[in-house]
NUSE-140839 format. One record per residue (C-alpha): z, x, y; residue in three letters; residue number from 1. Coordinates in nm, 4 decimals, padded with zeros to 6 digits. Each point is the difference from the previous one (the first is absolute). Example, Ala and Ser with C-alpha at 12.3 -4.5 7.8 and 13.67 -1.06 7.14 Angstrom:
REM residues 2
00.7800	01.2300	-00.4500	ALA	1
-00.0660	00.1370	00.3440	SER	2
END
This chain:
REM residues 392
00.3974	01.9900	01.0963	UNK	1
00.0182	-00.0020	00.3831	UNK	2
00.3648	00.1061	00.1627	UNK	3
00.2410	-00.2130	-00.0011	UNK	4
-00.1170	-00.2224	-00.2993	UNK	5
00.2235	-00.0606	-00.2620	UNK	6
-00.1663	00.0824	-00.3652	UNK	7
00.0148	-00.3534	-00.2295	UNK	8
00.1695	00.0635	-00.3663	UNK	9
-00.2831	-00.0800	-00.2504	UNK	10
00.3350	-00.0709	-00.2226	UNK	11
00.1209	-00.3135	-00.0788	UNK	12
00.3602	00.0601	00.0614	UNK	13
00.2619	-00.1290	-00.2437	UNK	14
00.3051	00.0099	00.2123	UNK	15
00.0124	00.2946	00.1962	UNK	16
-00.1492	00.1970	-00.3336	UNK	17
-00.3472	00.2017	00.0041	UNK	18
-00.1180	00.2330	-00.2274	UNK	19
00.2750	00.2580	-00.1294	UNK	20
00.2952	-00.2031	00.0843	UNK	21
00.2620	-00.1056	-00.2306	UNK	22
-00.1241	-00.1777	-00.2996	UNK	23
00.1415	-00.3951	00.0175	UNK	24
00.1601	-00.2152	-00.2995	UNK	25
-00.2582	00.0826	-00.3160	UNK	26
00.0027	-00.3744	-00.0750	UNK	27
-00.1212	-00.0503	00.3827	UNK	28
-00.3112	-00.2532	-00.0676	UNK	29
-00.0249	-00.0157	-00.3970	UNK	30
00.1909	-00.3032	-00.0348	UNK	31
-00.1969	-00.2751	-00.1670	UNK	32
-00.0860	-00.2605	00.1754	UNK	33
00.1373	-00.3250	00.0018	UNK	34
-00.1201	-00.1746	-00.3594	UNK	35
-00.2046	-00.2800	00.1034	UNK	36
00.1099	-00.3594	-00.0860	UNK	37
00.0105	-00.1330	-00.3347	UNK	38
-00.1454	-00.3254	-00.1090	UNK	39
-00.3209	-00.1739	-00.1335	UNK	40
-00.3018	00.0878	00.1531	UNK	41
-00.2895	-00.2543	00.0953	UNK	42
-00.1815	00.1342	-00.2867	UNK	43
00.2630	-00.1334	-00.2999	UNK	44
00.0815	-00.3146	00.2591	UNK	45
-00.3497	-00.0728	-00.0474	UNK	46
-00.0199	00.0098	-00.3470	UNK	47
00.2915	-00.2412	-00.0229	UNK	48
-00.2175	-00.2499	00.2001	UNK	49
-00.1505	-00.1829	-00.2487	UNK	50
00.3123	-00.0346	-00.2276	UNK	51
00.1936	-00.2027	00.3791	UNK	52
-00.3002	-00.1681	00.0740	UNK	53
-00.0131	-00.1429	-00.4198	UNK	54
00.3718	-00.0849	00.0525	UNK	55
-00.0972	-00.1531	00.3211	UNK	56
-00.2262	-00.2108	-00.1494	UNK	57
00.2161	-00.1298	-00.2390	UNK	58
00.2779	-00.0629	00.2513	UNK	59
-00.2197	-00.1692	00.2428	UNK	60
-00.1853	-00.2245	-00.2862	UNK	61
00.3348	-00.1159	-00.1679	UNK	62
00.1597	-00.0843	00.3715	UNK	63
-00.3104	-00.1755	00.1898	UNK	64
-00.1300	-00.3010	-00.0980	UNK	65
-00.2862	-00.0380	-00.2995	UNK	66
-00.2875	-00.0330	00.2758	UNK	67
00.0929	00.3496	00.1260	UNK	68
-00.2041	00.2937	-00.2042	UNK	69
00.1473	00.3860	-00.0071	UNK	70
-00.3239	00.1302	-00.0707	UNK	71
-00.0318	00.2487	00.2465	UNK	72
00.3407	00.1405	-00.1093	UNK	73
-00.1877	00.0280	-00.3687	UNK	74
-00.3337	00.1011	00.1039	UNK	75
00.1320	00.2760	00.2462	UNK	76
00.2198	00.1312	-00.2643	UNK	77
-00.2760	00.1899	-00.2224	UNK	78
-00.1998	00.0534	00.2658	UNK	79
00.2527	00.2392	00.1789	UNK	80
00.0463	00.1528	-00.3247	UNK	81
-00.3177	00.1020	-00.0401	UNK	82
-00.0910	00.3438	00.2226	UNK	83
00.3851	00.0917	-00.0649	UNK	84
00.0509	-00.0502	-00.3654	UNK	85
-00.1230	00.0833	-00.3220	UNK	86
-00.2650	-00.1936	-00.1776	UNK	87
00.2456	-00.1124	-00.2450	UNK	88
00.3106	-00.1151	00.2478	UNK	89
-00.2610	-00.1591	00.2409	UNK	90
-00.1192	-00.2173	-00.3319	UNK	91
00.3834	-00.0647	-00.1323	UNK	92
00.0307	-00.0992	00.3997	UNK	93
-00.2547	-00.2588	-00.0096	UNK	94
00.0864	-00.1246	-00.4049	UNK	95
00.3728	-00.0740	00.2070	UNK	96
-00.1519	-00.1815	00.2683	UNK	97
-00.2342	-00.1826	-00.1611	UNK	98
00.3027	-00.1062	-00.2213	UNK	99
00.2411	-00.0902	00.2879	UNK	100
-00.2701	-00.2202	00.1549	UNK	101
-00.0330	-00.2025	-00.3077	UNK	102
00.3486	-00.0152	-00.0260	UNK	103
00.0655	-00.1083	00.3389	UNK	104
-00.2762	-00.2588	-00.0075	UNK	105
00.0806	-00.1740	-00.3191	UNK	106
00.3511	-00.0127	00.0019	UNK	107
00.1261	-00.3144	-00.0607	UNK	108
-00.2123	-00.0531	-00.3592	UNK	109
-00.2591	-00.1489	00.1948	UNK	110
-00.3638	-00.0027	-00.1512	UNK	111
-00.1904	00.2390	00.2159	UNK	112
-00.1552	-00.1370	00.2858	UNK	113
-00.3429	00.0509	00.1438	UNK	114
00.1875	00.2018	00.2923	UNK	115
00.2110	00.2304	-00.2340	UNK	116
-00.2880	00.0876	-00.2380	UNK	117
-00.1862	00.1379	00.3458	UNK	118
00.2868	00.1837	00.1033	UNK	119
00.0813	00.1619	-00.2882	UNK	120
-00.3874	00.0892	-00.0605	UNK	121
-00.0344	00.1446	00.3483	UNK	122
00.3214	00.2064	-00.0563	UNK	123
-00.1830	00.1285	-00.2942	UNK	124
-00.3032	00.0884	00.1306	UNK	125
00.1666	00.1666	00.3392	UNK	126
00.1976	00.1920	-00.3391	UNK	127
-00.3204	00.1360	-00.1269	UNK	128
-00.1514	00.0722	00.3525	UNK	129
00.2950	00.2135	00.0131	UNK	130
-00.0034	00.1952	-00.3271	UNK	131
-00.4392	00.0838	00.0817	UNK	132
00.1376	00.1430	00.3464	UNK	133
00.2166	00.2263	-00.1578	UNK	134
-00.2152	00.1343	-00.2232	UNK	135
-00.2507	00.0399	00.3172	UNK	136
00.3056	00.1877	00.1803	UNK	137
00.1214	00.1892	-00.2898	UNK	138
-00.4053	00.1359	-00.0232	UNK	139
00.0190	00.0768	00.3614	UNK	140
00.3146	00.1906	-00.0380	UNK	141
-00.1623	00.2642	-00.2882	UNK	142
-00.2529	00.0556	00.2446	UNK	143
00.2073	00.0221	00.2971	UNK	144
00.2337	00.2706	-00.2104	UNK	145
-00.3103	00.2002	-00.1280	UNK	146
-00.1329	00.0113	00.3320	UNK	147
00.3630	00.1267	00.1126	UNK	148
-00.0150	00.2554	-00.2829	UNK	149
-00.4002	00.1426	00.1293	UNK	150
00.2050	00.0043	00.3681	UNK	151
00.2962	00.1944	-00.1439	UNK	152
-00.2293	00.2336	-00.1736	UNK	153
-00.2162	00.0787	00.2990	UNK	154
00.3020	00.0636	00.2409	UNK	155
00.1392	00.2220	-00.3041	UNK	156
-00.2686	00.1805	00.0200	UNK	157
-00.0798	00.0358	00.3986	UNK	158
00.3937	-00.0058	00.1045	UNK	159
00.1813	00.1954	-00.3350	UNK	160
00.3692	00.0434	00.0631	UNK	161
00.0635	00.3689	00.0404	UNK	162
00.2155	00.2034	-00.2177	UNK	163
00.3812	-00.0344	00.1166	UNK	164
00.0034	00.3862	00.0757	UNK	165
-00.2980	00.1716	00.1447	UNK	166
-00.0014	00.3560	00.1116	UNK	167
00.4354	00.0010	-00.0149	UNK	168
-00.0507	-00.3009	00.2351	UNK	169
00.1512	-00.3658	-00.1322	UNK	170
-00.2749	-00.2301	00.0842	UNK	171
00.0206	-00.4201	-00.0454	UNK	172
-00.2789	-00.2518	00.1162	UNK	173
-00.0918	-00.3387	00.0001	UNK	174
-00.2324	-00.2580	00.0542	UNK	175
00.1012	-00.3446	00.1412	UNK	176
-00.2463	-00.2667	-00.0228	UNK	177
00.0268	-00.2589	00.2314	UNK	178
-00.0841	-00.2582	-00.2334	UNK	179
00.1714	00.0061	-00.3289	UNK	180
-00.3227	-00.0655	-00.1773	UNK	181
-00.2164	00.2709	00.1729	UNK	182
00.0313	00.3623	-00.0841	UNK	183
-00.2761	00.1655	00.1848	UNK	184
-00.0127	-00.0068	00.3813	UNK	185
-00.0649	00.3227	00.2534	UNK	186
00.3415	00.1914	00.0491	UNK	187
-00.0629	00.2899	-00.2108	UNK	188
00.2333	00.3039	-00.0834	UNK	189
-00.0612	00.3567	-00.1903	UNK	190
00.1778	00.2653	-00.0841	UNK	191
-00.1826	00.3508	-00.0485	UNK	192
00.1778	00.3568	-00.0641	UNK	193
-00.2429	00.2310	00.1030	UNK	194
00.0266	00.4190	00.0916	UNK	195
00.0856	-00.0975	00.3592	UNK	196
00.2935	-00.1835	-00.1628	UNK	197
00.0553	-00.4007	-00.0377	UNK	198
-00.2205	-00.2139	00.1741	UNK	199
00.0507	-00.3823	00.0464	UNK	200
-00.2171	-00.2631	00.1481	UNK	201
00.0976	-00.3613	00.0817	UNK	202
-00.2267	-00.2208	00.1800	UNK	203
-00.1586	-00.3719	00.0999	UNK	204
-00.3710	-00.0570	-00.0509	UNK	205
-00.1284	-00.2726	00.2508	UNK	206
-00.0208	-00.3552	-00.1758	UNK	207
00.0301	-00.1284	-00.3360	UNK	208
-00.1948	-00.0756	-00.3187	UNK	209
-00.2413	00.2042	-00.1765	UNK	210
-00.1413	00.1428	00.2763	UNK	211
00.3566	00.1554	00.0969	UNK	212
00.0525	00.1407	-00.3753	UNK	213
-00.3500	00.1976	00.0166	UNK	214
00.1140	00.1854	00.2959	UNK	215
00.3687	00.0348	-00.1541	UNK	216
-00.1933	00.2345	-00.2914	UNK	217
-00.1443	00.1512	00.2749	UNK	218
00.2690	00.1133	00.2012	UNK	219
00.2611	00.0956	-00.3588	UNK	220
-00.3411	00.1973	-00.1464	UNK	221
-00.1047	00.2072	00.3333	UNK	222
00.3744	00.0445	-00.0295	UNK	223
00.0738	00.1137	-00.2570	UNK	224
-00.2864	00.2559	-00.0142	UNK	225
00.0667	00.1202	00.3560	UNK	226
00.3411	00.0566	-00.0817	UNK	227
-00.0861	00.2359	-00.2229	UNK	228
-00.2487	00.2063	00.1770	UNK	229
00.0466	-00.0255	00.3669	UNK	230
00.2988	00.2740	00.1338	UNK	231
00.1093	-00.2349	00.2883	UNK	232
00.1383	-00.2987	00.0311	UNK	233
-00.2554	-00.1016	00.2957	UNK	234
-00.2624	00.1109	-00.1533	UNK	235
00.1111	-00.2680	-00.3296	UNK	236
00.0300	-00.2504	00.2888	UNK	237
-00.4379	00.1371	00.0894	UNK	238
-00.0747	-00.0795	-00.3454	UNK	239
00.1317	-00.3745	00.0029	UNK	240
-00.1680	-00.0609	00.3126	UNK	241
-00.3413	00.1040	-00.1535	UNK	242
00.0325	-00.1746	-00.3039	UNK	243
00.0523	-00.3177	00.1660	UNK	244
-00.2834	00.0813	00.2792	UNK	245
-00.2008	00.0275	-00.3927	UNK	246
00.1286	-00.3233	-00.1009	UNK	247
-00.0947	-00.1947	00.3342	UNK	248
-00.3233	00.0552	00.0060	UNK	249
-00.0799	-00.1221	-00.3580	UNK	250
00.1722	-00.3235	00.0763	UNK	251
-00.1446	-00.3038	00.1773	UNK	252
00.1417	-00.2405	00.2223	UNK	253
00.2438	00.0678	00.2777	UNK	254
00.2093	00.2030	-00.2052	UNK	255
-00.2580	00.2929	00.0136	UNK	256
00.1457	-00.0410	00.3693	UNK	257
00.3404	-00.0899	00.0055	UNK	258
00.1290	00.0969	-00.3106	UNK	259
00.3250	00.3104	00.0602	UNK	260
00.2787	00.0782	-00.2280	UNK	261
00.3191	00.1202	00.2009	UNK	262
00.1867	00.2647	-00.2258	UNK	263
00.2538	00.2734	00.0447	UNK	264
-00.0368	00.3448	-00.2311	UNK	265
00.2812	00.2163	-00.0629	UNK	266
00.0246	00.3491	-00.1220	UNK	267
00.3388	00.1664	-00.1741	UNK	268
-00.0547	00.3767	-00.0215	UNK	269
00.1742	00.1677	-00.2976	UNK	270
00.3112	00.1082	00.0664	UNK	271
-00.0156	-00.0435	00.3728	UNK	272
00.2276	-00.2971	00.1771	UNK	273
-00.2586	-00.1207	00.1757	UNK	274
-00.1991	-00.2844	00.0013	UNK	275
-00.3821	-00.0492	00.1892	UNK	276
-00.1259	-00.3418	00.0938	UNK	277
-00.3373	-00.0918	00.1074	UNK	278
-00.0020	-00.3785	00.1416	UNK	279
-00.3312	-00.2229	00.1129	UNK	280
00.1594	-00.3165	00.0862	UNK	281
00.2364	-00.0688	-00.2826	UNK	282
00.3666	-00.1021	00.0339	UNK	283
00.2113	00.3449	00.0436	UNK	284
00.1729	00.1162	-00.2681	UNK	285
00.4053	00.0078	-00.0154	UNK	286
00.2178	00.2519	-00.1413	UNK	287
00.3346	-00.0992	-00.0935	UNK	288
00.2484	00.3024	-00.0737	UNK	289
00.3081	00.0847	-00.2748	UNK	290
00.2472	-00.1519	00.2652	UNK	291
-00.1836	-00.2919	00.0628	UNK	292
-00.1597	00.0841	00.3455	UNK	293
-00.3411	-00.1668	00.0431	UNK	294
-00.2699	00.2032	00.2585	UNK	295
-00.3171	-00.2001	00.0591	UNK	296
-00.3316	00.2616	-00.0384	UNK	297
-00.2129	-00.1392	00.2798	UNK	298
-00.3152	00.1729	00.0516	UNK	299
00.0112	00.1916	00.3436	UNK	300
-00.3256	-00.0630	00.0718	UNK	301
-00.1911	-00.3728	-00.1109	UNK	302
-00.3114	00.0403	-00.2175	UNK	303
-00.2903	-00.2287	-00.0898	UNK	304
00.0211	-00.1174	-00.3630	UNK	305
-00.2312	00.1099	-00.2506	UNK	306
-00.3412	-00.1095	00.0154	UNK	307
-00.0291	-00.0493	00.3677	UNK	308
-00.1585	00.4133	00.0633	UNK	309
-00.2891	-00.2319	00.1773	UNK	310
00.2554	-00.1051	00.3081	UNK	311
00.1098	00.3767	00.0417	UNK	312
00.1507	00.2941	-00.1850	UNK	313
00.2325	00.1935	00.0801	UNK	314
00.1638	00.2688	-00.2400	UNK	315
00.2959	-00.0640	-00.2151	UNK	316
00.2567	00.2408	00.0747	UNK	317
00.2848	-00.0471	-00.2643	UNK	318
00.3298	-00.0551	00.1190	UNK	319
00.3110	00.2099	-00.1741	UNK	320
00.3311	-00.1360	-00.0521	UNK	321
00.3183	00.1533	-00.2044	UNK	322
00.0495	-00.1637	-00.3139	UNK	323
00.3442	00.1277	-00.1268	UNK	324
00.1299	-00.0242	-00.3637	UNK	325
00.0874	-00.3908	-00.0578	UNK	326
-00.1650	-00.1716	00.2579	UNK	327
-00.3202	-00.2333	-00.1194	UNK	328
-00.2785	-00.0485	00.1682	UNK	329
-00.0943	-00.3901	-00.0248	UNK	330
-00.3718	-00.0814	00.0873	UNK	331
-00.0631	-00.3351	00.0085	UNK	332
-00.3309	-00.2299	00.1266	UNK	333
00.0437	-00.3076	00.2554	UNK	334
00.1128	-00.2544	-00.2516	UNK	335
00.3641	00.1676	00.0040	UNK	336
00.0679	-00.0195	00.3957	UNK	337
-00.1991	-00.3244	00.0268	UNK	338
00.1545	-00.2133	-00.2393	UNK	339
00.1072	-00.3054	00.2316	UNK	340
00.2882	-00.2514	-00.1126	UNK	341
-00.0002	-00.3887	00.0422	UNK	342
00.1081	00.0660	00.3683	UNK	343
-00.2896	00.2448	00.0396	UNK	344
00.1971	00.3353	00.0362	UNK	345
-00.1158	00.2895	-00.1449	UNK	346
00.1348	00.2114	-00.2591	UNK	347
00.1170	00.3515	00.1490	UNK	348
00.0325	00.2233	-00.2365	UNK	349
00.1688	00.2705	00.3043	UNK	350
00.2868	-00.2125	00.0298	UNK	351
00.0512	-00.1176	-00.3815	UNK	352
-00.0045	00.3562	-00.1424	UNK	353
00.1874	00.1883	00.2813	UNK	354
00.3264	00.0740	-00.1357	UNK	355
-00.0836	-00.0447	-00.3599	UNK	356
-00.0249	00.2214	-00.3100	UNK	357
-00.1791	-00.0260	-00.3595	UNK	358
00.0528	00.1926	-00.2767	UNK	359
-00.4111	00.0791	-00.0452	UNK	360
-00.2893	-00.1282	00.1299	UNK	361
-00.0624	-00.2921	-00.2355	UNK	362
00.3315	-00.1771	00.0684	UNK	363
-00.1399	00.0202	00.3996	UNK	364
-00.2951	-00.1341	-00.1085	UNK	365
00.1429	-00.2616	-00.2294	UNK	366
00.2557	-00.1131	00.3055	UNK	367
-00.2925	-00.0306	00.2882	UNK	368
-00.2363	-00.2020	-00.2462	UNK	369
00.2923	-00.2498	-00.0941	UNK	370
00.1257	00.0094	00.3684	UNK	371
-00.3494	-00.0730	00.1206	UNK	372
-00.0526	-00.2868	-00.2435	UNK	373
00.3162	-00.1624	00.1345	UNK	374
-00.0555	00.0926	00.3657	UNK	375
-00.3112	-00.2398	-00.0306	UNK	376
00.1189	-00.2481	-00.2874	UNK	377
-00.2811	00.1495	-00.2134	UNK	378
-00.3346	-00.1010	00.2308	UNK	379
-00.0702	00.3931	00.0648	UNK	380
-00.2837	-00.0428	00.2172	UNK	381
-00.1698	00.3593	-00.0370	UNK	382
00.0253	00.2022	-00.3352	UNK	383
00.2529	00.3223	-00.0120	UNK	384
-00.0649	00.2919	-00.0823	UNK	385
00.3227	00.2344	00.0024	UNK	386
00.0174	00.3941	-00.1213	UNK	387
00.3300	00.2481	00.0371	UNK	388
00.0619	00.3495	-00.0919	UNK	389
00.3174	00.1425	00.0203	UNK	390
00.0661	00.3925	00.0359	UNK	391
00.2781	00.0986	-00.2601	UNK	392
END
């Protein structure tokens, strides 16, 4: 710092509170939030479609003159039935329409004409059009939920959920997909207690698909392993960067060029109140305290993400922070502080947690997830992957 410079807080000031001040109201930021409207959703107000559009029908053939038909109000009827109901209300809906055309078209006790014969026959064929494409959906669906179940299995078994307590630390995580019906993507988390003490590992592999899952093993198995054996925290960080050098060069395409995978480690020696941080190019970590006080972990010092040695090395040296009983640490991967809304503003998850308290590290992670979700009316662009351990 040069003379006369002023030294910027990395706290997140709550008031005129830092670390060690008074603690504020204990029900400062767990309210609930606001319950969200009641009401039907689009989903049941689409399944009572084809029930308005048969009463249509029958209103619109009864009121209008005989030369008017109400067979699209029939025909759609089953047809929207189809990929949202079951095999057996989509057939009951087309028995009802078929029905109501007939009715409609022969009122009177009129010998059926030419024209209501054709009516009622094309309602009845549109009927069982309907009923064959929803046994073609329903087919789809069983393979759509086995293939979910293979997904779930495979992120089970590359992203496990730690134990709640690890080492005397309390320790939540989760995985947000940014599509509901994808569970594997490249944020990747890990939790590891080792000799040196606990070691965590959050991180972003470059792109998506397969490709990004392959070096997701990579980076939780070199992991895990170097955990165990290497005494340093850097020298973990070495290990990564090797096994992803490994990985590059077996891979074709420009991936064996570009591919990277920004992470941040952290170490939690035993019965020290410390906590180390290695960063290459990941969002920094935050570490809220008992009384609410958020400090933001930046690195002092920007580093290349993983996989990048080719451009440059330069050593990890692991930064040290205090980690005093109560606070959590919250890692998190870009899908957190880049979730946008309709207006395009981003999520900050500084300002949103400063101030706040939870009573463990799940009930944090359950409030960001839900927060996020609303923040961008459920189109998360970029999956989330969140971790937090709390010192008791």
């Amino acid at each position: 710092m040069r003379p006369g410079e002023v030294e910027e807080s990395p706290y997140v000031r709550v008031g005129d509170r830092l670390p060690g001040d008074p603690v504020p109201d204990p029900g400062l930021g767990d309210e609930s939030a606001p319950a969200p409207p009641r009401g039907p959703t689009p989903r049941s107000l689409a399944r009572a479609l084809p029930a308005l559009l048969i009463a249509g029908g029958v209103l619109y053939g009864l009121l209008t003159p005989r030369e008017f038909t109400a067979v699209p109000f029939f025909t759609a009827a089953p047809l929207i039935a189809a990929p949202l109901s079951s095999l057996r209300t989509t057939a009951l809906t087309g028995v009802a329409a078929v029905a109501a055309m007939y009715a409609v078209r022969a009122r009177g006790g009129e010998h059926p004409a030419v024209g209501v014969v054709t009516d009622v026959v094309t309602v009845a064929t549109v009927a069982l059009l309907a009923v064959a494409i929803n046994r073609v959906v329903r087919i789809g669906d069983r393979r759509l939920a086995s293939a979910r179940e293979i997904a779930e299995a495979a992120q089970r078994a590359l992203l496990p959920e730690p134990a709640e307590r690890i080492g005397g630390f309390e320790i939540a995580a989760r995985y947000e997909a940014a599509r509901q019906d994808a569970f594997i993507g490249g944020d990747l988390y890990a939790v590891q207690d080792s000799p040196h003490g606990v070691r965590l590992v959050v991180g972003d592999v470059r792109g998506k698909g397969l490709g990004a899952v392959a070096a997701v093993a990579v980076v939780i198995g070199a992991f895990r392993e170097a955990a165990e054996q290497e005494a340093t925290l850097e020298a973990v960080a070495q290990r990564l960067e090797r096994a992803l050098a490994r990985e590059g060069t077996r891979r074709d395409g420009i991936d064996a060029f570009e591919g990277f995978t920004t992470a941040v480690l952290a170490e939690l020696p035993h019965g020290d109140g410390v906590v180390r941080i290695v960063n290459r190019g990941h969002p920094p970590p935050l570490l809220l305290y008992a009384d609410g006080t958020l400090r933001t972990l930046a690195a002092p010092e920007p580093a290349l993400p993983l996989g990048m040695g080719d451009l440059g090395m330069w050593p990890d040296r692991a930064q040290e922070e205090e980690f005093p009983s109560g606070a959590t640490l919250l890692l998190h991967t870009d899908g957190l502080s880049e979730a946008r809304d309709r207006h395009g503003r981003f999520y900050d998850p500084e300002r949103r947690l400063a101030g706040r308290t939870f009573p463990d590290p799940a009930a944090l992670l359950d409030r960001l997830a839900d927060e996020v979700r609303e923040h961008s009316g459920g189109g998360m662009a970029d999956d989330m992957a969140l971790l937090a351990v709390r010192r008791p």
